[in-house]
C-alpha positions as CSV (number, residue, x, y, z in Angstrom):
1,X,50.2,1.8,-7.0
2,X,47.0,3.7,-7.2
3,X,45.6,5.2,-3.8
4,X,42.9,2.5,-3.2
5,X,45.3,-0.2,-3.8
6,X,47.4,1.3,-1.1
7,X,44.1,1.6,1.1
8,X,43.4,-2.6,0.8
9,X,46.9,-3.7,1.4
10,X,46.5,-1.3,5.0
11,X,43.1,-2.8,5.9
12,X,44.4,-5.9,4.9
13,X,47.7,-6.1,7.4
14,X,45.3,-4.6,9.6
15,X,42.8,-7.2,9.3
16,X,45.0,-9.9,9.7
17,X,46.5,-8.5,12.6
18,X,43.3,-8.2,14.6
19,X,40.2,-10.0,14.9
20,X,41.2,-12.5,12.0
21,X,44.3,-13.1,13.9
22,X,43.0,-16.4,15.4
23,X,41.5,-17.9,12.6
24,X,43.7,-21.5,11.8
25,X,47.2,-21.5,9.9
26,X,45.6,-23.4,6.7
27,X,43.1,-20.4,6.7
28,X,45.9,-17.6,7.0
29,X,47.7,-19.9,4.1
30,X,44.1,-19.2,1.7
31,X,44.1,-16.1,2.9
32,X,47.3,-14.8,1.5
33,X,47.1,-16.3,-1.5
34,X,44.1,-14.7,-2.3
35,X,45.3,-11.5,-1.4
36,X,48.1,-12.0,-3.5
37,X,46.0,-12.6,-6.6
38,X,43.7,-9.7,-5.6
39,X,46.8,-7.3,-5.7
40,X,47.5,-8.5,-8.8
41,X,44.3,-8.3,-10.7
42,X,42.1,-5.1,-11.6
43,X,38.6,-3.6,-11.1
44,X,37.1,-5.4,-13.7
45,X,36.0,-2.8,-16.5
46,X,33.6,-2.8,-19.5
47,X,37.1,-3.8,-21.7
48,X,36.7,-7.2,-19.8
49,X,34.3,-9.5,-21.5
50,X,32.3,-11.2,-18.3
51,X,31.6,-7.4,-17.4
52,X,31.2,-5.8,-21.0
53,X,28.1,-4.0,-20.1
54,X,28.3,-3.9,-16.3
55,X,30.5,-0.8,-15.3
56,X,31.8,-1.4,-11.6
57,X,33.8,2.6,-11.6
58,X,31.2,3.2,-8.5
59,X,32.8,0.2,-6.6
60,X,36.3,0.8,-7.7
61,X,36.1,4.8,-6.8
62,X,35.4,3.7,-3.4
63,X,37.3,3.1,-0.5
64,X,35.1,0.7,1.5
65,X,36.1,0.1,5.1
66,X,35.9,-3.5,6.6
67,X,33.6,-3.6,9.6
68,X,35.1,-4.6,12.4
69,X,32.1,-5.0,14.8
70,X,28.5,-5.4,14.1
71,X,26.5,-2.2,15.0
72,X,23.1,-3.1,17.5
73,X,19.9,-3.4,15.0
74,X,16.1,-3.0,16.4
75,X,14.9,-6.9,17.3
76,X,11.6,-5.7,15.9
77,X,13.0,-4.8,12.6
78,X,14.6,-8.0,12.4
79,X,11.2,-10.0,12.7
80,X,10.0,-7.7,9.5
81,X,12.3,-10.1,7.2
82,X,11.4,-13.4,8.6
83,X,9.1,-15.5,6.8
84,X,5.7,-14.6,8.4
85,X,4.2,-17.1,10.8
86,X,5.8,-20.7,10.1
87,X,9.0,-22.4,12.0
88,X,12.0,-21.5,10.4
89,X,15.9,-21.8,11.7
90,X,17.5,-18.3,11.7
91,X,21.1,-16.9,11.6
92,X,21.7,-13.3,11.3
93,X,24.8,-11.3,10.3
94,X,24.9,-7.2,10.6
95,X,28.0,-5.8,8.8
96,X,29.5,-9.8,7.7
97,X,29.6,-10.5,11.5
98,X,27.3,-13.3,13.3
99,X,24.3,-11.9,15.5
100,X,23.5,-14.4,18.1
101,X,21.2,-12.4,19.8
102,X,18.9,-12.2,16.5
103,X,19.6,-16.1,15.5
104,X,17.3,-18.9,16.4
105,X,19.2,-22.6,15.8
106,X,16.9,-24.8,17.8
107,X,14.4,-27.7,16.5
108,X,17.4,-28.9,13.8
109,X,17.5,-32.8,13.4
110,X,20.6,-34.6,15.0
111,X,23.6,-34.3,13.2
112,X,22.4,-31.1,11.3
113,X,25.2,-28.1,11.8
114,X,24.1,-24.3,10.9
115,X,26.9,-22.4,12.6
116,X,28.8,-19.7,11.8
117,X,32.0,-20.0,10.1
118,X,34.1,-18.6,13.1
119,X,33.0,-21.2,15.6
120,X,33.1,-23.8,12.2
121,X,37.1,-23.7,12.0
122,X,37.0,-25.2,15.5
123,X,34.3,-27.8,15.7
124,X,34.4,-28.7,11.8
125,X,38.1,-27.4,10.8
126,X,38.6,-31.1,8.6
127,X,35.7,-30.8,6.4
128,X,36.1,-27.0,5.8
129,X,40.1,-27.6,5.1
130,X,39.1,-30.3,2.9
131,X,36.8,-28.3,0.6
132,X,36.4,-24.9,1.8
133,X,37.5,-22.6,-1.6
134,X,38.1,-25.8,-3.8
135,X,35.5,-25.5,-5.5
136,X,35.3,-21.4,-6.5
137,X,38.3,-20.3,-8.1
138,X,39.8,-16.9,-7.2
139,X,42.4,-16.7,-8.9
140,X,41.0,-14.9,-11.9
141,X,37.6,-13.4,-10.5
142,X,38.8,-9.8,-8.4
143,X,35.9,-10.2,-6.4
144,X,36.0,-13.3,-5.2
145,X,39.6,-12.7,-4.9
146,X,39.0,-9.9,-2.0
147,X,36.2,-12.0,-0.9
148,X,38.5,-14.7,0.0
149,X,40.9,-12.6,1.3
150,X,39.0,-11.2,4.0
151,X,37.8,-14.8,4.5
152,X,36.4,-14.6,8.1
153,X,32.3,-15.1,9.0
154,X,29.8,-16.6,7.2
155,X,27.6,-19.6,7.2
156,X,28.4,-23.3,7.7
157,X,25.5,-25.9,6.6
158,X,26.0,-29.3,7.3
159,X,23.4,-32.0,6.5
160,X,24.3,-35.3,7.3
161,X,23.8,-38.4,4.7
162,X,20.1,-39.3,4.6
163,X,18.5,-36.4,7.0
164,X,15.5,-34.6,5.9
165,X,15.6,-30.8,7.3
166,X,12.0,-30.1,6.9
167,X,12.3,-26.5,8.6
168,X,13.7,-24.0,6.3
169,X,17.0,-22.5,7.1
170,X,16.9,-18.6,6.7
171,X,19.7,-17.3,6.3
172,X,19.6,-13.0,6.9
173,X,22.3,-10.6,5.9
174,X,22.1,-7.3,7.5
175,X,23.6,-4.3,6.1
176,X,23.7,-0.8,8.1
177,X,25.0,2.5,8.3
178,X,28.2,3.1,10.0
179,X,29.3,6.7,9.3
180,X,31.1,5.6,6.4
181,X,30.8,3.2,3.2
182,X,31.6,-0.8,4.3
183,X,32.6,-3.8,2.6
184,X,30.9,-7.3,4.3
185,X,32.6,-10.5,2.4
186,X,30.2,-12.9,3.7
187,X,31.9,-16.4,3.2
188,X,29.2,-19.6,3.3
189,X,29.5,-23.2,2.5
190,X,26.7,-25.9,2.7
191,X,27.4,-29.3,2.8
192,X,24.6,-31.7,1.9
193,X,25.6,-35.2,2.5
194,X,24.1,-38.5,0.2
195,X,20.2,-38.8,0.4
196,X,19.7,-35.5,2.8
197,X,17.3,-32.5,1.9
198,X,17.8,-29.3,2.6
199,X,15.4,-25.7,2.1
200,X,17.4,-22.6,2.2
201,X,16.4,-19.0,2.3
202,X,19.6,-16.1,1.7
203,X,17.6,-13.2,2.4
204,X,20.1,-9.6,2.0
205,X,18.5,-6.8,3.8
206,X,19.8,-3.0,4.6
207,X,18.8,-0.7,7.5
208,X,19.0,2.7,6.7
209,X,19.9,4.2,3.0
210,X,23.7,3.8,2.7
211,X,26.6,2.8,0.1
212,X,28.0,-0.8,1.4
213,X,29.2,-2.8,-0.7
214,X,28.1,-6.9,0.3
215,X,30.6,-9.4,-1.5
216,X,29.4,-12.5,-0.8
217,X,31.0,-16.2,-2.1
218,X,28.9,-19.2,-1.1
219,X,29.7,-22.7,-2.2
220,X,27.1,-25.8,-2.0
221,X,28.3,-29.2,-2.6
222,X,25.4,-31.8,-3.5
223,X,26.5,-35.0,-3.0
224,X,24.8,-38.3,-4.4
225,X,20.6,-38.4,-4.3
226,X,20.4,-35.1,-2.5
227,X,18.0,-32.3,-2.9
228,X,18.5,-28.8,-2.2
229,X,16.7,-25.7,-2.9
230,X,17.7,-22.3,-2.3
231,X,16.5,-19.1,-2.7
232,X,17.6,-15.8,-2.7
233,X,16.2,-12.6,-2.2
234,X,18.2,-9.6,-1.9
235,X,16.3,-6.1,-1.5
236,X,19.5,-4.0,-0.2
237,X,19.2,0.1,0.1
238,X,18.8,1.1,-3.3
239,X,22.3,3.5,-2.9
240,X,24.3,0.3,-1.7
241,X,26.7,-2.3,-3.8
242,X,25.7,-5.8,-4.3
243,X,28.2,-8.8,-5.6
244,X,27.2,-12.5,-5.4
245,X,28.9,-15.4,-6.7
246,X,27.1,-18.6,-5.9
247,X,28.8,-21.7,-7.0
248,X,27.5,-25.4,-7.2
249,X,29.0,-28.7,-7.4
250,X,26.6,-31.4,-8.1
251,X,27.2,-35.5,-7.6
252,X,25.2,-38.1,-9.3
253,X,21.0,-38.2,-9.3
254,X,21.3,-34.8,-7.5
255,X,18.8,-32.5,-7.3
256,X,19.5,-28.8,-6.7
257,X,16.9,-25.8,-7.5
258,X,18.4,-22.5,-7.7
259,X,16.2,-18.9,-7.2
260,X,17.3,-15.3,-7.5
261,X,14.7,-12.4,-6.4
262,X,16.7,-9.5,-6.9
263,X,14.9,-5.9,-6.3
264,X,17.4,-3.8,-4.5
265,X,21.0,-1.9,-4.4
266,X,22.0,0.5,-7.3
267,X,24.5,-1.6,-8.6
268,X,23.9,-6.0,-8.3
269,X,26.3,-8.5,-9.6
270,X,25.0,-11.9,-9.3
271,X,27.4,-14.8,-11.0
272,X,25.8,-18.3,-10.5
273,X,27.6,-21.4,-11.2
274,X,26.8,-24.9,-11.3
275,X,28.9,-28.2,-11.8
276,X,26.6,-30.8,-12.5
277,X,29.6,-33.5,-11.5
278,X,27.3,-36.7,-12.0
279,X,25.1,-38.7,-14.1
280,X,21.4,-38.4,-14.0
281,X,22.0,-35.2,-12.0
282,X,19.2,-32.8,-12.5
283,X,19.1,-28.7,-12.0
284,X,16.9,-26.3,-11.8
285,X,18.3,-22.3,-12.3
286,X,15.3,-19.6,-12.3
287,X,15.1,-15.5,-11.2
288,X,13.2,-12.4,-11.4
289,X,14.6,-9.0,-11.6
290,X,12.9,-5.9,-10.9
291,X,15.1,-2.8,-12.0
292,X,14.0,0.6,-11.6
293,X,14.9,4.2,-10.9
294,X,18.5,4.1,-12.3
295,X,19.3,0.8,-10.8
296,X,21.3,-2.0,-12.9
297,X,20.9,-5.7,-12.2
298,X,23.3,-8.4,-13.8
299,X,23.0,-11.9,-13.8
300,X,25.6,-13.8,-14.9
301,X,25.1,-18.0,-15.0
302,X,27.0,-21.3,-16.3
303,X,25.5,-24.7,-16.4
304,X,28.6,-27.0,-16.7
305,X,27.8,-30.5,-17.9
306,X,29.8,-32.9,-17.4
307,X,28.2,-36.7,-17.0
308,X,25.5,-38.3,-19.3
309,X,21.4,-37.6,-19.2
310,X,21.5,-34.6,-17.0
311,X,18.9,-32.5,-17.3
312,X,19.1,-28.3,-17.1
313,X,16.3,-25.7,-17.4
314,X,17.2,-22.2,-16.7
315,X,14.2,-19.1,-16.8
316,X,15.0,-15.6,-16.1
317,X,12.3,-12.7,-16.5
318,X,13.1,-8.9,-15.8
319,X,10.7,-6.2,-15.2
320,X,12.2,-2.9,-16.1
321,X,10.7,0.8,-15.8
322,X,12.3,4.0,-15.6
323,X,16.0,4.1,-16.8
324,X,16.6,0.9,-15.1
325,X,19.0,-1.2,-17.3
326,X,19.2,-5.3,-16.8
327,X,22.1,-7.5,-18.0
328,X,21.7,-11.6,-18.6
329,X,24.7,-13.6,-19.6
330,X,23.6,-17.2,-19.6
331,X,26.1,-19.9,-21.0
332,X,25.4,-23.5,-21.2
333,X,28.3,-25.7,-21.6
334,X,28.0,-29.3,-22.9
335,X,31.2,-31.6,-22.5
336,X,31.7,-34.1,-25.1
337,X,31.3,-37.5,-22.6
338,X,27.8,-35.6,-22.0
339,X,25.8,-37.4,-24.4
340,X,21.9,-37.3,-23.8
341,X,22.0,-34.0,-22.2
342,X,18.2,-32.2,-21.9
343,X,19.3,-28.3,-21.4
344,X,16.7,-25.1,-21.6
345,X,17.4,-21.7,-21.2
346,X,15.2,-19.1,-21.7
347,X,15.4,-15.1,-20.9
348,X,12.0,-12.7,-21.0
349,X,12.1,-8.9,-20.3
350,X,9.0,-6.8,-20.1
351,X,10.3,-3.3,-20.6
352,X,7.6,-0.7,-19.3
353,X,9.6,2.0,-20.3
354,X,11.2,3.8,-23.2
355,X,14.1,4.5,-21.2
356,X,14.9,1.3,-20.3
357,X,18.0,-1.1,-21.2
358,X,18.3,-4.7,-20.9
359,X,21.3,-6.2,-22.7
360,X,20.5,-10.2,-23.2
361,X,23.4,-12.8,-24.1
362,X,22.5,-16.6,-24.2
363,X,24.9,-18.6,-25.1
364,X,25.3,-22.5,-25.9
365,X,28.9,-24.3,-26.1
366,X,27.9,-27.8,-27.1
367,X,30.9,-31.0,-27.8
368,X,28.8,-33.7,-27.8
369,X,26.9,-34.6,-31.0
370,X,23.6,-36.8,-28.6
371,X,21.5,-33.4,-27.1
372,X,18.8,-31.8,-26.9
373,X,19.6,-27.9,-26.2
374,X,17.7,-24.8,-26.7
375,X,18.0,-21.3,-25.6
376,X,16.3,-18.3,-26.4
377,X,15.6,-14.2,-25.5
378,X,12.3,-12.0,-25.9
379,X,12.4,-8.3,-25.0
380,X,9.2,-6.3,-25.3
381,X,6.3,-3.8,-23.8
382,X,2.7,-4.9,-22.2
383,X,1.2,-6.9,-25.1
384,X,-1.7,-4.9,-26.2
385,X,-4.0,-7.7,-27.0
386,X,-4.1,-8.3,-23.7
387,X,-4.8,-5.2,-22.6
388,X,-7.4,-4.6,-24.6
389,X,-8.7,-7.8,-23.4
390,X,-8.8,-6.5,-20.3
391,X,-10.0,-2.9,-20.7
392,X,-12.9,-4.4,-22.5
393,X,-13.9,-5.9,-18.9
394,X,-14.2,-2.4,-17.4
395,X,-10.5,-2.5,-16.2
396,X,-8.5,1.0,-16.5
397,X,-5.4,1.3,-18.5
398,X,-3.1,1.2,-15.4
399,X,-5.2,-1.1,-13.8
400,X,-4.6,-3.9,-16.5
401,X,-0.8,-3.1,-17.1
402,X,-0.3,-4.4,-13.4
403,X,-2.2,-7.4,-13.3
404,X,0.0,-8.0,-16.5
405,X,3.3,-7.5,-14.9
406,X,2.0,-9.3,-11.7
407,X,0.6,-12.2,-14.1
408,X,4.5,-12.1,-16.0
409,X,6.3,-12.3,-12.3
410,X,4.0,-15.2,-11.6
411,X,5.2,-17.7,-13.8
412,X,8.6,-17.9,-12.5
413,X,8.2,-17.7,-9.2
414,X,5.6,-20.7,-9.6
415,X,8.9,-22.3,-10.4
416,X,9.4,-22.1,-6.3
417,X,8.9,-25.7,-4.9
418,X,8.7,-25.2,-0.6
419,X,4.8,-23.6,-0.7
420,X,5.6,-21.0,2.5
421,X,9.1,-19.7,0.6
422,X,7.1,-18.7,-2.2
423,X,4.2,-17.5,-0.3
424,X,7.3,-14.9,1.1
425,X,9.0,-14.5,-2.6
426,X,5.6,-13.7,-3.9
427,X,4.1,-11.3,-1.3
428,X,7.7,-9.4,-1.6
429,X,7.2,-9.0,-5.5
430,X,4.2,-7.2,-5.4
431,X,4.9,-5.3,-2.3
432,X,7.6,-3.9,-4.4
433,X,5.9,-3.8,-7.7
434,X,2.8,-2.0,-5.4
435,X,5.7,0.8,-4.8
436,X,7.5,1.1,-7.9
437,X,4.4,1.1,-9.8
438,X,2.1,3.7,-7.6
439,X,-0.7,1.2,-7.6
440,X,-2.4,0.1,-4.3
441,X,-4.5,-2.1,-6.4
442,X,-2.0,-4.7,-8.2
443,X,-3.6,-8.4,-6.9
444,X,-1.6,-11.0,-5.3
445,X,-0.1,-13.4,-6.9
446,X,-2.1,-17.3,-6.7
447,X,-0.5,-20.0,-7.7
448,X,-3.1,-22.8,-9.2
């Protein structure tokens, strides 16, 4: 038994003993069982196929502490990540733990729950029994493993059948400095009844340069004719640890759109799954990457199909500079009862450095003989025809290499459907491409 073995089995008996102590028997029960397969699995190293070029020593080298208290954070800071001046429903966690005092819940239809999962075990304790980790497995992912171990706080979404939320729910996830490295498992699961709608902002944010690790499992079930979109931003310390599985199970004639905007932590793990459980169930998967320094960004996705005439299209871009290295696994997987499936997966990566890496890995696993299934990968530097198009217009070298990258950003974030979401994903993207590229004069990106 290695040292930091022995240091998770203490903080788990200790967790379990304290504040998680209350929590209902059924949860305990989960609880242990996780544990159990988290003490027998490893860190997952780069002999391991799924994380092959994604080497997690950092994470396994470190003894993370679980926070047992959130630690105060400046109100005016907070209103820095909000999405700038519309109505929005906010619920804030610092350290994995619910801030009331930074959450607003009011102006949500009747019948609509956003609640964190603490109070959800006693108002809701049937529906999260029911389904609450039936639909992520655990039992060979380490992470999520640990994740549901320490199963305590988190979100609970509930839309009832036929409710339109028009607000957006934003969801923030603090991270801070505590003295010491800190592990949040964030636990959230949405529920999006028959007919409802839903628009749903995770937004990971740190405070301070640190080394926390956030190990977050969120599970979305999309029942018959709904439609949900989420989007994710996560723009964590670039020193801290990032791991993300999202998982989504999808009824008939659903529609779910899926966004990642990842830009921050020095290590990001983002595994996104999605069941499509129906016929005529449609879904969207699309994210932008922005690696640079030393940082290294992996995305990891599956489109399951299962039913008949579903359609799938999946685009990824990375923008990469210094010795920032990327990693995209995409599979698509085709059952044979899915005849007439429509599935498109595409990967881009503009590399605007020598020293960059991105490692690229499509796949397709097709058993029905009635599709129509394409993938594909492009890695390259600023095309120089362009460029020269450009520079021919009076516009400097550097000048012309941004509006390039702003121009390559812009077509997937276009792919965002609420207008004032991607107002916010777009204004955060060149912000950051503003910084990381020493140029005051990139232009905002307009959609047409």
């Amino acid at each position: 038994m290695t040292e930091t073995t022995q240091h998770y089995i203490s903080e788990f008996r200790a967790f379990e003993q304290n504040g998680a102590s209350k929590a209902p028997a059924w949860v305990h029960a989960i609880r242990k069982n996780a544990f159990s397969a988290f003490h027998q699995l490893e860190f997952p190293t780069t002999k391991h196929e799924e994380w092959k070029y994604t080497n997690v020593a950092p994470i396994s080298k470190a003894a993370f502490k679980y926070s047992s208290a959130p630690i105060p954070v400046d109100t005016a800071l907070v209103k820095t990540f909000l999405l700038p001046s519309i109505d929005q429903v906010v619920m804030t966690f610092v350290n994995g733990h619910f801030a009331a005092e930074h959450s607003q819940l009011h102006g949500l239809p009747t019948g609509v729950v956003v609640s964190n999962l603490l109070s959800a075990f006693a108002t809701h304790g049937t529906i999260l029994e029911t389904n609450l980790s039936k639909y992520v497995k655990h039992q060979k992912n380490f992470f999520t493993a640990w994740n549901t171990a320490f199963i305590n706080d988190g979100v609970f979404v509930y839309v009832p059948a036929g409710v339109e939320v028009r607000t957006p729910i934003h969801l923030l996830f603090i991270s801070t400095e505590s003295g010491t490295p800190i592990v949040s498992h964030l636990r959230n699961f949405i529920v999006v009844e028959e007919r409802a709608k839903v628009d749903v902002v995770f937004n990971f944010r740190s405070v301070g340069n640190h080394s926390n690790l956030t190990n977050t499992v969120t599970e979305i079930l999309a029942k018959k004719e709904s439609r949900v979109e989420l989007v994710k931003v996560q723009k964590e310390s670039e020193t801290a640890f990032h791991v993300d599985h999202l998982h989504v199970h999808q009824n008939e004639r659903s529609d779910v759109r899926l966004f990642s905007l990842a830009l921050g932590s020095a290590l990001s793990r983002n595994d996104m799954s999605v069941i499509i459980d129906g016929e005529a169930a449609e879904c969207n998967l699309n994210g932008l990457y922005i690696v640079a320094g030393e940082q290294l960004i992996d995305h990891h996705t599956l489109m399951h199909h299962i039913h008949p005439n579903c359609p799938s299209h999946e685009l990824f871009k990375g923008i990469l500079m210094d010795k920032g290295r990327a990693v995209y696994n995409g599979k698509v997987y085709v059952n044979p009862e899915a005849q007439k499936t429509d599935s498109k997966q595409t990967n881009r990566n503009l590399l605007l450095s020598d020293d960059a890496v991105v490692d690229t890995k499509p796949e397709l696993e097709i058993f029905a003989d009635d599709v129509k299934c394409t993938h594909g990968a492009a890695v390259g530097g600023v095309n120089e025809s362009h460029s020269f198009y450009l520079k021919t217009r009076g516009i400097t070298k550097e000048t012309a290499k941004g509006i390039l990258t702003v121009g390559f950003a812009a077509e997937v974030t276009a792919k965002i459907v609420h207008p004032d979401i991607r107002r916010y994903v777009d204004a955060e993207v060149v912000e950051h491409l503003r910084d990381k590229l020493h140029s005051a004069t990139l232009p905002d990106i307009v959609h047409t």
